[in-house]
C-alpha positions in Angstrom: 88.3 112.3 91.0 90.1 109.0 91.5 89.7 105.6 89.7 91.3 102.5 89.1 91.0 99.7 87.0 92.3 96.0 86.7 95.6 96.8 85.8 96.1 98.4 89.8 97.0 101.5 88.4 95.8 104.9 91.0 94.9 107.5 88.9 93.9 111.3 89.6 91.4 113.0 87.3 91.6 116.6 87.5 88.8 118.1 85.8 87.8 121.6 85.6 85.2 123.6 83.2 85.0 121.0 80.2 88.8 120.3 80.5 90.3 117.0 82.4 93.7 116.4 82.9 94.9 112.5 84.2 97.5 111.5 86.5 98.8 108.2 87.3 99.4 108.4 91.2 100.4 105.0 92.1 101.1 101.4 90.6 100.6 98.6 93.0 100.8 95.9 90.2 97.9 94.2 92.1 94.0 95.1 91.2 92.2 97.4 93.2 89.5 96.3 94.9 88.3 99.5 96.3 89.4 102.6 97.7 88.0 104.7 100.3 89.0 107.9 101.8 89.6 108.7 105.2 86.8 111.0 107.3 88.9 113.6 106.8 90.2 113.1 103.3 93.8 113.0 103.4 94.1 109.7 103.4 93.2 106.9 100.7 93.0 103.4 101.9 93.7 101.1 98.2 92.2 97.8 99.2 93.2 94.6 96.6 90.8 91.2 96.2 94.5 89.6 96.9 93.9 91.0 100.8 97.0 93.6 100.5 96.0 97.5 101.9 97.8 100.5 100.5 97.7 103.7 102.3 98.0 107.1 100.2 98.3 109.9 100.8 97.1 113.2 98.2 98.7 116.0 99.6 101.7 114.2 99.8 101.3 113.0 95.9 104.4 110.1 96.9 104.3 107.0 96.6 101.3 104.0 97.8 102.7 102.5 101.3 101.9 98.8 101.9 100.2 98.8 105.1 99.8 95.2 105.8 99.2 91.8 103.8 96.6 89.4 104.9 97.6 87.0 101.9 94.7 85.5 102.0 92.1 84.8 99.5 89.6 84.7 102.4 89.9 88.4 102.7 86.8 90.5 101.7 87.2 94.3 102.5 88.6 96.8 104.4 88.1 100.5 105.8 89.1 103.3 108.3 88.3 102.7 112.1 86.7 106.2 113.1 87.1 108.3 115.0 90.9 109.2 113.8 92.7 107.6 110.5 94.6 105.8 112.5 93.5 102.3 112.7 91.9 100.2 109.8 89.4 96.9 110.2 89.0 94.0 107.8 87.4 90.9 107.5 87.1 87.7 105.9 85.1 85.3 105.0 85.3 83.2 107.9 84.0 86.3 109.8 87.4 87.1 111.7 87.0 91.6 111.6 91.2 92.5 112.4 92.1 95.8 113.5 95.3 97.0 112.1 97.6 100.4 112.9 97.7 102.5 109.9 100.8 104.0 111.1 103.0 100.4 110.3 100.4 97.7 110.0 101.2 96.4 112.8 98.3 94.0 113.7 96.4 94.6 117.2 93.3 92.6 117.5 91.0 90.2 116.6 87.2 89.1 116.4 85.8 85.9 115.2 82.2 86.5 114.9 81.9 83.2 114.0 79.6 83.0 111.0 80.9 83.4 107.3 80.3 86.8 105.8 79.4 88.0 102.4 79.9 91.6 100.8 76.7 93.0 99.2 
């Protein structure tokens, strides 16, 4: 199981019979918004309300890898672009959706859909 909390801390929860043991997997120093896994699971996007995306990765247990920075308050949410895990989308307020590379965050495209959107 994984969790964080306001702090921006990624931790692991291995549980097993009535036994748990935790593990802190990751410090962004920024809170965590949400995290979602890839379809596949093996990789977690780490989404902040400050409009940075982490990628990590579980079977790797290293470090969270800043994957790009919107730096914008505007920003609402973000998630994996199926099929693959290798493209994310997010979108902001305004209602502009942005596809990103997972590989280096490089930015590739954008779509205005030209209402403002809210998150339910």
């Amino acid at each position: 199981l994984y969790f964080s909390a306001q702090e921006g801390f990624l931790n692991f929860y291995h549980i097993k019979d009535q036994q748990y043991e935790i593990k802190i997997c990751a410090d962004i120093s920024q809170p965590i918004s949400s995290l979602l896994f890839s379809p596949d699971y093996t990789s977690l996007l780490l989404v902040t309300d400050q409009g940075t995306v982490y990628s990590y990765r579980p079977v790797h247990s290293g470090e969270a890898v800043k994957l790009l920075d919107t730096s914008s308050s505007c920003f609402l949410a973000a998630d994996f672009l199926t099929p693959g895990n290798n493209y994310c989308v997010s979108v902001t307020i305004s209602g502009e959706v942005q596809v990103w590379s997972l590989e280096d965050g490089t930015f590739l495209s954008k779509l205005s859909l030209g209402i403002e959107v809210q998150v339910t």
